[in-house]
N, C-alpha and C positions, 0 to 999 in steps of 0.2 A: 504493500500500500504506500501510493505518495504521500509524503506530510507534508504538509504547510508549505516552510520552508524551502524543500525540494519542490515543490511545484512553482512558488517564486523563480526559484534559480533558474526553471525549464524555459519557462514562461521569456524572464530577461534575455535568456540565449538567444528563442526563439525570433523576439522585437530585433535582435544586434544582428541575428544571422539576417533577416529579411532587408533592415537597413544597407548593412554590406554590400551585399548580392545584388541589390537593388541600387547600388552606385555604382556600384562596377562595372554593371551591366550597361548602365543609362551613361556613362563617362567611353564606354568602346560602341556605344552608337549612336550621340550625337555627337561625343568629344567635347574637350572644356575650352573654350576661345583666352587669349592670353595666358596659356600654360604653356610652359618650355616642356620638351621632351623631359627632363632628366624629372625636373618636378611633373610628369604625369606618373613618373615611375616611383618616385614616393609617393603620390597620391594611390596607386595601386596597391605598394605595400603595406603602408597606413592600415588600410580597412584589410586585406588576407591575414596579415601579423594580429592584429586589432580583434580578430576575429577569434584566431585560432587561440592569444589569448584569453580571452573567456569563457571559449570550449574547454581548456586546461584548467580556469578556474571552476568551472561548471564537474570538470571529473573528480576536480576535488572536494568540493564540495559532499557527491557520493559516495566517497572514500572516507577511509580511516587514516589515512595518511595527511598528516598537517603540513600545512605549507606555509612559508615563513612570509611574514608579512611587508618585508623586504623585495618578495619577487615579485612582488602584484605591486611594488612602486617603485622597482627598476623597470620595472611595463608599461606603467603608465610612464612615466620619465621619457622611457625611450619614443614611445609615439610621441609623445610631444613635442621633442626635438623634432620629430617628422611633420608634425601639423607647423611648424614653423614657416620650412620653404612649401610648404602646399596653401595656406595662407598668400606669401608672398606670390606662387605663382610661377618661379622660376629655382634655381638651385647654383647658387655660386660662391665663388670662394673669395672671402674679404676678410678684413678683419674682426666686422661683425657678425657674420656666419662661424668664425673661427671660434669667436669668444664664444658665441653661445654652442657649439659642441663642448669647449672644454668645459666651460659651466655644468652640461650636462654628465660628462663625464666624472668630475669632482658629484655632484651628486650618488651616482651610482656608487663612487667609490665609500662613499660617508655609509649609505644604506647597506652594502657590504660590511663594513666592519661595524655599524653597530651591534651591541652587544643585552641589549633590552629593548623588549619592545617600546616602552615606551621614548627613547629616543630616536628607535624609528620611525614612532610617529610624528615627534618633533623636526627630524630631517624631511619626511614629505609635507611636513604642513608647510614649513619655510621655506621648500620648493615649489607650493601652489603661491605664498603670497605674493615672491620675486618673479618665479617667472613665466608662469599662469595672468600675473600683472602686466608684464613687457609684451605675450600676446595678444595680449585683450585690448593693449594701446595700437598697434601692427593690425591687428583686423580692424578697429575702429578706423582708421587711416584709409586702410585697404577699403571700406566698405563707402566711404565718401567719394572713395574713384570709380568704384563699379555702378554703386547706387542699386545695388541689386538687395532680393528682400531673404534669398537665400543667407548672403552676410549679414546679414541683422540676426538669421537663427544662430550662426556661426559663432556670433558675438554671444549672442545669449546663454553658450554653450559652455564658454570661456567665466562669464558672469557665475556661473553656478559652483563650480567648484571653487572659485574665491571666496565668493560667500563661504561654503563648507569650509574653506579653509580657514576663515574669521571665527568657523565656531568651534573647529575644531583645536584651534589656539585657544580658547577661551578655555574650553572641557581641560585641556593639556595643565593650564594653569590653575586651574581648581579641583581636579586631581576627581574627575568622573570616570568613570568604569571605560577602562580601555577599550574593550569589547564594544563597548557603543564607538566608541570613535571610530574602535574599525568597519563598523559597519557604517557608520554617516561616509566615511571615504569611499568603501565602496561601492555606495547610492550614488554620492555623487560621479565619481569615475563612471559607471555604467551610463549615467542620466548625461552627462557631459557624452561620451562617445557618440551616443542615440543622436543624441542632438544634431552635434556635427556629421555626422553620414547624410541627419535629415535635410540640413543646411546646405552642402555639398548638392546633394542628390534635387535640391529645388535649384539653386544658383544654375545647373544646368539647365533644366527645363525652360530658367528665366531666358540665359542665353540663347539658347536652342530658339525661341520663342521671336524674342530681340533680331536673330537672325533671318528669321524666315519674313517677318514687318520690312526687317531692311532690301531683303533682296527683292520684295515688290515694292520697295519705294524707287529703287536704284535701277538703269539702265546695264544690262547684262555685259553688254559688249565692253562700254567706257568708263564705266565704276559713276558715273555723277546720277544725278535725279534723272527719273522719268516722267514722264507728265502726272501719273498719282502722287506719287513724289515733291514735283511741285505743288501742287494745289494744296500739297498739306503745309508743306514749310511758307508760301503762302499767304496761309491764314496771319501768321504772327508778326510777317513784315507788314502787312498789312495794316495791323490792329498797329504797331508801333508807330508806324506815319502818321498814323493818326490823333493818333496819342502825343508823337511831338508837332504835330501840325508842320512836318517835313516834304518836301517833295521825292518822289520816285519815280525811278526811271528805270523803264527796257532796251534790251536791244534784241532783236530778232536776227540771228545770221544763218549762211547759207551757204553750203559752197557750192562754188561754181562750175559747176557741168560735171558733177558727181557721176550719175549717168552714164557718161565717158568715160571715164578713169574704169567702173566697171566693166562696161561693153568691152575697154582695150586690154585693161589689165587684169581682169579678172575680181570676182568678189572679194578674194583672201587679200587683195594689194587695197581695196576698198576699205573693209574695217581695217585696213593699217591708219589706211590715210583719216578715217573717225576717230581713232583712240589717241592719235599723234595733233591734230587737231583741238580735241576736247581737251586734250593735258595742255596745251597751251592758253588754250581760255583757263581752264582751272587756274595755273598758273602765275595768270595775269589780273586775277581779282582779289579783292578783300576777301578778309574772313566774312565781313557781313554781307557779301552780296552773296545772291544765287544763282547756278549755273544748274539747266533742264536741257536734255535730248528731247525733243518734241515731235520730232519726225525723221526720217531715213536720215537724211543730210543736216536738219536743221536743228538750230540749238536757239535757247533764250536766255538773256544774261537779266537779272533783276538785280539792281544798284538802288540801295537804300541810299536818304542823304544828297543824292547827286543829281545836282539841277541841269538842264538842258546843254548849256556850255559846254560843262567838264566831261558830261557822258557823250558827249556828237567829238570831243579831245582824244575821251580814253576808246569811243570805236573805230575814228582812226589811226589811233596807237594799234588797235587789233588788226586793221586792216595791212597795216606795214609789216605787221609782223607773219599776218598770213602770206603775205606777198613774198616775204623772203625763204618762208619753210621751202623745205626740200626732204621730203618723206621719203626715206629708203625701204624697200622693198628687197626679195631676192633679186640681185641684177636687172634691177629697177629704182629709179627716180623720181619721183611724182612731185611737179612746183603745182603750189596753190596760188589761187584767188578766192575773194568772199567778198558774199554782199552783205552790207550793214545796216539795219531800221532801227532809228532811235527813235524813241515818243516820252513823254514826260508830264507827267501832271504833279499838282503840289495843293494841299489843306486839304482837298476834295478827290478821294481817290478813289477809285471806280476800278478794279483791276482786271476786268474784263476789258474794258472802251480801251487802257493802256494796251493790256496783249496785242488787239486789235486795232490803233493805231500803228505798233511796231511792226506790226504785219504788211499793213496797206505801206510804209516807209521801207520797208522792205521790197515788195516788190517794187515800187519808185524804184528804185536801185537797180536791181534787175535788169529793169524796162530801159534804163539811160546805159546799156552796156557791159554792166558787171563791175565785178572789182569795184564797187562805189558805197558811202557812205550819205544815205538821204538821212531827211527829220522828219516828225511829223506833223506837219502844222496845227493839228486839231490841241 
């Protein structure tokens, strides 16, 4: 018959095997975006190590054989040195990578020679306050760049065993039954790993998620915005003009006699000449403008800020510079031209009537020969 107790232990295994398994799985089929190779490869052994673990704690537990309370916090110690660069994201060698192996190292070595329990409890309490604190600072950090909600669990994972560890300092020093400290340790230790598998195993989802939003925002070929893409980024220049009661401005361009370039050179020398083209506009704008593929050939630039003047200035600065490209190809050359529509409205913005001015200024352009930069009077 199960007791109690034993059915607890099953039960924990059970949550930590499924957690696991369950990020392991979900990390080799979507993959984790900003992980180095080496930190995927602690991240893997994190949760198998992590794992087997608690299966070890768990046989012991069924056993008559006691197991020293030292190697369930050389265990925990050692994943956590791991959750360090998994955290980070990457795995390198500095001098603050260095210190904190040897820091863990001097730990392990303290839990080793102690000689009573109860100053191994006081060696892992002192190592959740120091340096259970330094990762809990490192994910908070980490979790402000990603902005993901998987790092919030991450953090909160790190949050728990500090607290434990604040109470468990406390018990240490008013001399409560050891036995209970050791189990609030191993609550916490259990409840902290769950956590972070949980944390991990959403962070992915969120990415995975994140990624699949961005690749319909984004034009496949050129990497910039595609027309849903625009419409959404958009909204917020939009709402900003207005808000400063600023003028914006488009330009609509084109290149010329794309058409050709394909008929002669083939489609593949085609998207050379789109992606060598579009990296150039990229290039050549602000962080706060926008740049949309809007059609086979043609792209739209949105310039917040920038009054009729300096935007009819910087599409002739584009237009020189398309003029001088020379797009290589396989034993191939391709020189460009482009045509240019700028339009601009200022208090009262309409960003329909703008598109569509920069269009009609566009073909102006066109229509006068190519290679030209029109305005648009409306």
């Amino acid at each position: 018959m199960i007791m109690p107790q034993e059915f607890y232990t099953i039960s924990l295994i059970s949550v930590i095997a499924v957690i696991s398994f369950s990020t392991l799985f979900a990390s080799h089929l979507v993959g984790i975006n900003d992980y180095s190779r080496s930190a995927l490869t602690v991240f893997h052994l994190y949760f198998i190590s992590g794992f087997l673990g608690w299966v070890l704690f768990g046989l012991v537990e069924f056993s008559d054989y006691p197991i020293s309370l030292s190697w369930l916090a050389i265990a925990y110690i050692t994943a956590a040195s791991m959750l360090f660069f998994m955290i980070l994201g990457r795995v390198e060698v500095n001098s603050k990578t260095v210190l904190w192996i040897i820091s863990h190292i001097l730990f392990i070595a303290m839990e080793l020679a102690a000689n009573t329990l109860e100053t191994e409890l006081w060696i892992f309490t002192i190592y959740i306050l120091i340096n259970i604190t330094i990762l809990s600072f490192i994910a908070l950090k980490r979790n402000k760049k990603l902005n993901n909600i998987g790092f919030n669990i991450i953090s909160l994972a790190l949050y728990i065993p500090l607290g434990l560890g604040l109470a468990q300092a406390y018990m240490l020093l008013n001399q409560y039954n050891l036995d209970i400290i050791v189990g609030l340790g191993i609550l916490g230790a259990a409840t902290s790993y769950s956590l972070v598998g949980l944390g991990f195993f959403t962070m992915m989802l969120v990415l995975e998620r994140n990624s699949y939003e961005l690749q319909a925002h984004k034009d496949e070929l050129t990497g910039i915005y595609n027309r849903r893409g625009l419409n959404c980024a958009l909204e917020y220049i939009v709402q900003e003009s207005l808000r400063d009661c600023s003028s914006l401005s488009a330009i609509a361009c084109d290149i010329d006699l794309f058409k050709k370039i394909n008929d002669t050179h083939g489609h593949d020398t085609g998207d050379i000449v789109l992606k060598e083209f579009a990296q150039m506009l990229k290039n050549s704008i602000r962080g706060s403008d926008l740049l949309a593929r809007t059609g086979g050939e043609e792209f739209i630039l949105i310039l917040p800020k920038s009054d009729l003047n300096s935007t009819k200035v910087f599409a002739e600065r584009l237009r020189i510079k398309t003029e001088k490209m020379i797009v290589q190809a396989t034993n191939i050359h391709v020189k460009l031209t482009a045509c240019f529509g700028v339009a601009t409205q200022t208090e009262l913005i309409k960003i329909d009537e703008l598109l569509k001015n920069a269009d009609k200024a566009l073909y102006d352009a066109k229509s006068r020969g190519r290679n030209q930069v029109c305005i648009s009077m409306n």
